[in-house]
C-alpha positions as CSV (number, residue, x, y, z in Angstrom):
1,X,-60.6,-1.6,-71.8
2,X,-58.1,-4.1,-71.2
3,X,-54.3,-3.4,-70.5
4,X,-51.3,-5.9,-69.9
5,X,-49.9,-5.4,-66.4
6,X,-46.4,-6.6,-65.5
7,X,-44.7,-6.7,-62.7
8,X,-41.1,-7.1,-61.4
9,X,-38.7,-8.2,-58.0
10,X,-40.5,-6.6,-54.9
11,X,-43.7,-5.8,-56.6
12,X,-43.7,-9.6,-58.4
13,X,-43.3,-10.6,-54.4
14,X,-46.4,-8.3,-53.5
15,X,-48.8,-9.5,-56.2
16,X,-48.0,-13.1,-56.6
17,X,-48.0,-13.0,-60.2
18,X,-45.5,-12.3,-63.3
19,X,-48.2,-10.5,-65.9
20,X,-52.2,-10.6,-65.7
21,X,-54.4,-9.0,-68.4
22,X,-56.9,-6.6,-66.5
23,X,-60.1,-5.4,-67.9
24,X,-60.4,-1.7,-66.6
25,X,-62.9,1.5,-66.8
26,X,-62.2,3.3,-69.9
27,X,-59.8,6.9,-68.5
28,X,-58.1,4.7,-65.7
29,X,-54.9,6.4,-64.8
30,X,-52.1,5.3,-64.0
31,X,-52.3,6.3,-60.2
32,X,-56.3,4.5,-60.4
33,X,-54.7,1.7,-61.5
34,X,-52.3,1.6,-58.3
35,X,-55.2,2.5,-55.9
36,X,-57.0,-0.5,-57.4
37,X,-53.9,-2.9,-56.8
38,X,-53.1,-1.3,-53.4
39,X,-57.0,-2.5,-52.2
40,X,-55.8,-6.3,-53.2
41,X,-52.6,-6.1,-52.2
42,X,-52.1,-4.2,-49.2
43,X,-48.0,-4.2,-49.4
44,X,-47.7,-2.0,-52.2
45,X,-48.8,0.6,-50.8
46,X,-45.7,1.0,-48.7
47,X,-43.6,0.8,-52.4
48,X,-46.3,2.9,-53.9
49,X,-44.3,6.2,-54.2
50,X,-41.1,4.8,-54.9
51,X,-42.5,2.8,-57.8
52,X,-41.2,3.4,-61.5
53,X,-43.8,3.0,-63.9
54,X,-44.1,2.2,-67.9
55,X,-46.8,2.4,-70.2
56,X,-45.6,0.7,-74.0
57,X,-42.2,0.6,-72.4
58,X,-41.5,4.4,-71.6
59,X,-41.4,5.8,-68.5
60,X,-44.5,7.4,-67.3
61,X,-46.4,9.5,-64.4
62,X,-49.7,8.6,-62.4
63,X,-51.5,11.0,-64.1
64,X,-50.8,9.2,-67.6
65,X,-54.4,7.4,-68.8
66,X,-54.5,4.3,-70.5
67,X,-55.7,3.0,-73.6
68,X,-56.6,-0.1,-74.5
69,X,-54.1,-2.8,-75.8
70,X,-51.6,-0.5,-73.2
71,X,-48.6,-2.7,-71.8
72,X,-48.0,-1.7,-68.0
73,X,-44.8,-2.1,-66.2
74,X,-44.1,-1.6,-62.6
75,X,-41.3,-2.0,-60.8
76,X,-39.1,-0.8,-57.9
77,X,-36.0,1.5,-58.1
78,X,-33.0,-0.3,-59.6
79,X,-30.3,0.0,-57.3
80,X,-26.6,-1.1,-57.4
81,X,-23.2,-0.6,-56.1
């Protein structure tokens, strides 16, 4: 299957890249997904549990599986003050 994966701030920084179209096993969660990014890019694993996560733009848990088509967003806690 493929998904849309984008990224934002910290995790943009991590990955070097905006949005990539991944090809992956169908059943891939959400939290296989991550394992699979933390292998290439070994500095999100420190972010990993802080990470907020979207599939088709509402908020969702590592246990969520994706589809195919699926639009994946991850990003870091928005702070402010």
């Amino acid at each position: 299957m493929k998904i849309r994966l984008k990224v934002f701030a910290s995790v943009r920084d991590i990955c070097g890249f905006d949005e990539k179209e991944l090809t992956l096993p169908d059943g891939t969660t959400l939290d296989g997904l991550l394992d699979n990014l933390a292998e290439q890019h070994s500095g999100l694993s420190a972010k990993r549990t802080s990470l907020l996560m979207a599939v088709n733009e509402e908020y969702s848990t590592g246990a969520a599986i994706l589809r195919d088509n699926d639009t994946v967003a991850l990003f870091p806690p928005v702070s402010g003050g």
